[in-house]
C-alpha positions in Angstrom: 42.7 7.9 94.9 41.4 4.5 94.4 41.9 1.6 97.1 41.3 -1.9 97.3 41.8 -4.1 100.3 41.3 -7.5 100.1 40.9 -10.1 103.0 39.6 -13.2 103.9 42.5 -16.0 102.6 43.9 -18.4 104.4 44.8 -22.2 104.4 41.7 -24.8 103.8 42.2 -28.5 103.2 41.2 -29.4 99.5 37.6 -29.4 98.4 36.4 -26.5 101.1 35.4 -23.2 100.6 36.6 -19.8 101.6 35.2 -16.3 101.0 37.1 -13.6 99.4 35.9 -9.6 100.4 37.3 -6.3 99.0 36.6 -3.0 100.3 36.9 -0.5 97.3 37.0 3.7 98.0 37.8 6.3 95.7 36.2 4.7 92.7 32.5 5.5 91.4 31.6 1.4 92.3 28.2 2.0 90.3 29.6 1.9 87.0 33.3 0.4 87.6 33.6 -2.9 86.5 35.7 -5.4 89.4 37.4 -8.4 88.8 39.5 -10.6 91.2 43.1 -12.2 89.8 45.7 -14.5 91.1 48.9 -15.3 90.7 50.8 -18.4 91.6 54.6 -18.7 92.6 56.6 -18.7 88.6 53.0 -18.5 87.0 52.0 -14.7 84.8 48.8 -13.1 86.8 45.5 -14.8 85.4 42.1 -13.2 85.6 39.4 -15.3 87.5 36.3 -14.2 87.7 34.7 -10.5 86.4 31.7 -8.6 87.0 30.4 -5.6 85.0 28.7 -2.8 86.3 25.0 -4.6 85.5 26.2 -7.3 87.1 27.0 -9.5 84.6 30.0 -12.0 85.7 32.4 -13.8 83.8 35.1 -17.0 84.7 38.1 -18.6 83.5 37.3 -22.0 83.2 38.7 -23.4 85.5 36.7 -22.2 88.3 33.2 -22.4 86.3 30.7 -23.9 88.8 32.8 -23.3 91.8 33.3 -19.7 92.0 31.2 -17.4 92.4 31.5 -13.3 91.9 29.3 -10.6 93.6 29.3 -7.4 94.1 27.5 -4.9 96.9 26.8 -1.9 95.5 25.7 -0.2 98.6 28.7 -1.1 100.7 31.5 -0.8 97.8 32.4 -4.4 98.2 33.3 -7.2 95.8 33.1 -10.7 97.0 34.7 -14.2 96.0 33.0 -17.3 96.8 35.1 -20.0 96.5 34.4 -23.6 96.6 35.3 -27.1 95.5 38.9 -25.7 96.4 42.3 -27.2 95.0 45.7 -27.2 95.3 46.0 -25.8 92.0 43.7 -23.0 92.9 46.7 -22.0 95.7 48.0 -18.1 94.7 48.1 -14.6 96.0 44.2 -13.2 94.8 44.2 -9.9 93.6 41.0 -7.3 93.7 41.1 -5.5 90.9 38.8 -2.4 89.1 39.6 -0.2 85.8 39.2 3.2 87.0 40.6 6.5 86.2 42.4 5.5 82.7 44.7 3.3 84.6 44.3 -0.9 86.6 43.9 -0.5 90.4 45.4 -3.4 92.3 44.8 -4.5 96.1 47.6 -5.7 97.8 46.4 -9.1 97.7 45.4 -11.9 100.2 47.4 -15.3 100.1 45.0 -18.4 99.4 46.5 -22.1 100.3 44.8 -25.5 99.6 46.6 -28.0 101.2 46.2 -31.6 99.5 
């Protein structure tokens, strides 16, 4: 059974930085390919930054240069660096990972960038 937790949200004033972890079991993390989400109050759930298997990372672009995705393949744990925050950039993030024919969601960690 696949399992993401995510933590490390919070409130931040705008322009700092917070880091997003997610701890992922019951998936094969060397060849799974992660991504993070988020989803702001009466907005759909956007993707926001990927990262493949080989490591290769993509971003929506509104985060390009301020995000950053990683990945640990040893420990099973996808990372979000996030700085240059804004308000706009305020939403429940999402770990998320393709696995087993079906999308795997973690609960979610709320992120708030007050203005």
């Amino acid at each position: 059974q696949v399992r993401l937790m995510e933590s490390g949200g919070g409130l931040v004033q705008a322009g700092g930085s917070l880091r997003l972890s997610c701890a992922a079991s019951g998936v094969n993390f060397k060849i799974a390919p992660m991504g993070w989400y988020r989803q702001a109050p009466g907005k759909q759930r956007e993707m926001v930054a990927g990262i493949s298997a080989g490591g290769i990372t993509n971003y929506t672009d509104s985060v390009k240069g301020r995000f950053a995705v990683s990945r640990d393949w040893a420990r099973n744990m996808l990372y979000l660096q996030m700085n240059s925050l804004k308000p706009e950039d305020t939403a429940v993030y999402y770990c998320h990972t393709y696995s087993s024919a079906r999308n795997n969601w973690g609960q979610g960690t709320q992120v708030t960038v007050s203005s």
